[in-house]
C-alpha positions as CSV (number, residue, x, y, z in Angstrom):
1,X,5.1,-6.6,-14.7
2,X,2.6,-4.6,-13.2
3,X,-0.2,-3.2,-14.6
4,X,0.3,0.5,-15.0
5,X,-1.3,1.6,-18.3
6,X,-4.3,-0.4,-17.7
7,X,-4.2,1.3,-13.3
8,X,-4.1,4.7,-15.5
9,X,-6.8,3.8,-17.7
10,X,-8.9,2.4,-15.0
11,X,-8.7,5.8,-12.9
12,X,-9.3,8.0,-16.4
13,X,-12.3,6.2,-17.1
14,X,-13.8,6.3,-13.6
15,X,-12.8,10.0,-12.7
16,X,-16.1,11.6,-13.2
17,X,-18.4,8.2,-11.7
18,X,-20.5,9.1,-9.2
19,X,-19.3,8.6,-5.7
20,X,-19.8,5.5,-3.8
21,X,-20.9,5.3,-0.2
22,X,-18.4,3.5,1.8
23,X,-19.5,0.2,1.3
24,X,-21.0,0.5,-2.1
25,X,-20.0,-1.8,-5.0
26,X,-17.4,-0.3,-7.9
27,X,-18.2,-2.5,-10.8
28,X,-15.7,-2.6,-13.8
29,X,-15.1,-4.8,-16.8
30,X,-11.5,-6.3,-17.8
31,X,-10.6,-8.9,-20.4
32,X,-7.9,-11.7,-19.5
33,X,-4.5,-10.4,-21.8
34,X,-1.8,-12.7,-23.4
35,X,0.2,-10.8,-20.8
36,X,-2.2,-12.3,-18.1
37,X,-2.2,-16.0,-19.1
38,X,0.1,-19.4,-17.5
39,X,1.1,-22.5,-19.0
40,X,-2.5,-23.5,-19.3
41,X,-3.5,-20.6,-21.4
42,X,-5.8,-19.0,-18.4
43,X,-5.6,-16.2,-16.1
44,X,-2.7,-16.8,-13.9
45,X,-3.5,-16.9,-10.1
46,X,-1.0,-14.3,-8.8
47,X,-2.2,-12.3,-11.8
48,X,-5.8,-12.8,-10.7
49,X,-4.7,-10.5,-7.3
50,X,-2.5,-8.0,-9.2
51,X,-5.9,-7.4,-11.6
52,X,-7.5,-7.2,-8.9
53,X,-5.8,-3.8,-7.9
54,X,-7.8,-2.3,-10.7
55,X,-10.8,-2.5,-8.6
56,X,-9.4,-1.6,-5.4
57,X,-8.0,1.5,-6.4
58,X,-10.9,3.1,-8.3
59,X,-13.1,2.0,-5.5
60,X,-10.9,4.0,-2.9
61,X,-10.6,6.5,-5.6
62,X,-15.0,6.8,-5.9
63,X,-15.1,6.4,-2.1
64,X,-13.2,9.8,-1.3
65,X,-10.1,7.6,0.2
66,X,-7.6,8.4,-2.3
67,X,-7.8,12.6,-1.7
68,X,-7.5,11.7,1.5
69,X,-4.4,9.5,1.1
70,X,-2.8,11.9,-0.6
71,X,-3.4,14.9,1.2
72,X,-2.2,13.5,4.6
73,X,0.0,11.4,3.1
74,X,-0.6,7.8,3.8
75,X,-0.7,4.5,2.0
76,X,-2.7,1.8,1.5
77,X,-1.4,-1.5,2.3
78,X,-2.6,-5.0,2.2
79,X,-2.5,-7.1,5.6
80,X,-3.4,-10.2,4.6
81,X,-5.9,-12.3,1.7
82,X,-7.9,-15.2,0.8
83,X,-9.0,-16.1,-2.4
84,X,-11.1,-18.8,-4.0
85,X,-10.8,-20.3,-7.8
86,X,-14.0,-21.5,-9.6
87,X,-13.9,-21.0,-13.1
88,X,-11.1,-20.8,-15.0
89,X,-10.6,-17.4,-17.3
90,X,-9.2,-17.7,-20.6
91,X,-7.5,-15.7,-22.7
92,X,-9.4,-12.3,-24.2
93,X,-12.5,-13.7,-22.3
94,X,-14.2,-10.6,-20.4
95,X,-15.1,-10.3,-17.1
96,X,-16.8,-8.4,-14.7
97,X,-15.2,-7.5,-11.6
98,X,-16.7,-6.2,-8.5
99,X,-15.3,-4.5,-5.4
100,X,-16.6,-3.5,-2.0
101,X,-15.5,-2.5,1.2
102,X,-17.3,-5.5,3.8
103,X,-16.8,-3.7,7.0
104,X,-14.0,-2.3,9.4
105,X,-12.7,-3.2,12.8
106,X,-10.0,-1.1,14.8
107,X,-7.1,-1.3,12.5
108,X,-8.5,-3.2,9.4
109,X,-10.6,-2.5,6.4
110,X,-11.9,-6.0,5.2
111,X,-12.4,-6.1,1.2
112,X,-14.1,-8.2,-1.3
113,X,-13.7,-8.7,-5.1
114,X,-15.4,-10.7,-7.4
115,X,-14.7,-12.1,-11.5
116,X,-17.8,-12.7,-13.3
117,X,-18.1,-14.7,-16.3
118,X,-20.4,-13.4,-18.9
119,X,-22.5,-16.4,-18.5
120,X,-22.8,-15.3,-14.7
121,X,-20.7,-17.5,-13.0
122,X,-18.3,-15.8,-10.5
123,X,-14.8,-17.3,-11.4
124,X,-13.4,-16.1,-8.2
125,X,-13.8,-14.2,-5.3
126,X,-11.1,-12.9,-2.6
127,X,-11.2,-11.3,0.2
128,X,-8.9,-9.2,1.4
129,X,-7.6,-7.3,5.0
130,X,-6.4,-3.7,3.9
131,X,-4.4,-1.2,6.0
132,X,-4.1,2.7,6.1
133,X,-0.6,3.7,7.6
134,X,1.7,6.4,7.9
135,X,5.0,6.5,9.0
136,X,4.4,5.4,12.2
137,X,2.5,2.3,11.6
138,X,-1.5,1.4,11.0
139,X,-3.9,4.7,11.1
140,X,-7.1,3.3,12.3
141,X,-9.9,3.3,10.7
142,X,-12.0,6.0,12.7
143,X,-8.8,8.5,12.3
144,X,-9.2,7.3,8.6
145,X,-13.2,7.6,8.9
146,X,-12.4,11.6,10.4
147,X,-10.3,13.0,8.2
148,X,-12.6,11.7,5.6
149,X,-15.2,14.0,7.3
150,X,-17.4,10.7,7.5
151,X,-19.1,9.6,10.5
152,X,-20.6,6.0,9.6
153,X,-20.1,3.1,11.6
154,X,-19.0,-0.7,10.5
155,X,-21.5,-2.7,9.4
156,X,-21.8,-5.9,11.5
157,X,-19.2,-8.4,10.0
158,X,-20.8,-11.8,8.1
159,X,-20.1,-14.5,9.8
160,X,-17.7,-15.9,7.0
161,X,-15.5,-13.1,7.4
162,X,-15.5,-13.4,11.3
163,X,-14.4,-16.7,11.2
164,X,-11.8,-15.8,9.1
165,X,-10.3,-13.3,11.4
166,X,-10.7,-15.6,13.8
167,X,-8.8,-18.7,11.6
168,X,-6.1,-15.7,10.8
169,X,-5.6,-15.1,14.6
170,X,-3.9,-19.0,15.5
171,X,-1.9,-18.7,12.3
172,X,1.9,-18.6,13.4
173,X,4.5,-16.2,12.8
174,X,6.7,-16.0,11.7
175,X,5.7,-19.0,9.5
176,X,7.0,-22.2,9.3
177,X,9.0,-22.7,12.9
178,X,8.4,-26.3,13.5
């Protein structure tokens, strides 16, 4: 089940912080719930992405993107992910989560978000491809940029993202043809 009352709580608490330049880092604490947990007693790794929406959204929200979604009506998708698992969270540990925007190309906003332990290890990090589209398909970035009123351009991408646009690219689809 999703999230909702914590999403809610997230955006309450965060209404009045201070807004973030476009790539800044939103920084927010979460504990690991019963709700959260698998087999092993430890965050679950498809609830690990779904928590990780609680980031996201209050970083678009701190950013200026959500008004902007709203008011021309668009959504927010994600286009693709990869994630790493270091350090296994347990139930009702905390953790610190961070969130950033990496750069943009001409149809993708590249994400990354972070769990850290309170003895400073990360836990995980992912990194995601995220789309803005309306009903006619992806809004690029720059239109996204403009009716933001912003002007900035991308930073350079790091190379570890590159290549991973670049891995992404000789991926087949549909999937699993042979």
């Amino acid at each position: 089940m999703y999230p909702i009352m914590r999403m809610v709580k997230e955006l309450i608490k965060f209404r009045n912080a201070s807004p973030l330049p476009l790539t800044g880092t939103h920084v927010s604490a979460h504990r690991c719930w019963p709700s959260d947990i698998d087999l092993w007693m430890e965050l679950n790794n498809g609830r690990t992405l779904t928590l990780f929406d609680l980031g996201r959204i209050p970083l678009a929200q701190r950013i200026g993107l959500v008004a902007v979604l709203r008011q021309e009506k668009w959504s927010m998708t994600m286009a693709g992910a990869t994630v790493r698992y270091r350090r296994r969270i347990r139930t009702f540990e905390k953790v610190e989560m961070r969130s950033r925007a990496v750069f943009w190309d001409d149809r993708f906003i590249y994400l990354e978000q972070s769990m850290w332990k309170q003895n400073g290890e990360c836990a995980n990090h992912a990194l995601y491809r995220a789309a803005v589209t309306d009903r006619a398909g992806i809004v690029t970035p720059d239109r996204v940029l403009a009716a933001m009123g912003r002007e900035e351009t991308s930073p350079v991408s790091p190379e570890w993202v590159a290549n991973w646009i670049a891995a992404e690219s000789t991926r087949p689809w549909p999937p699993m043809q042979d």
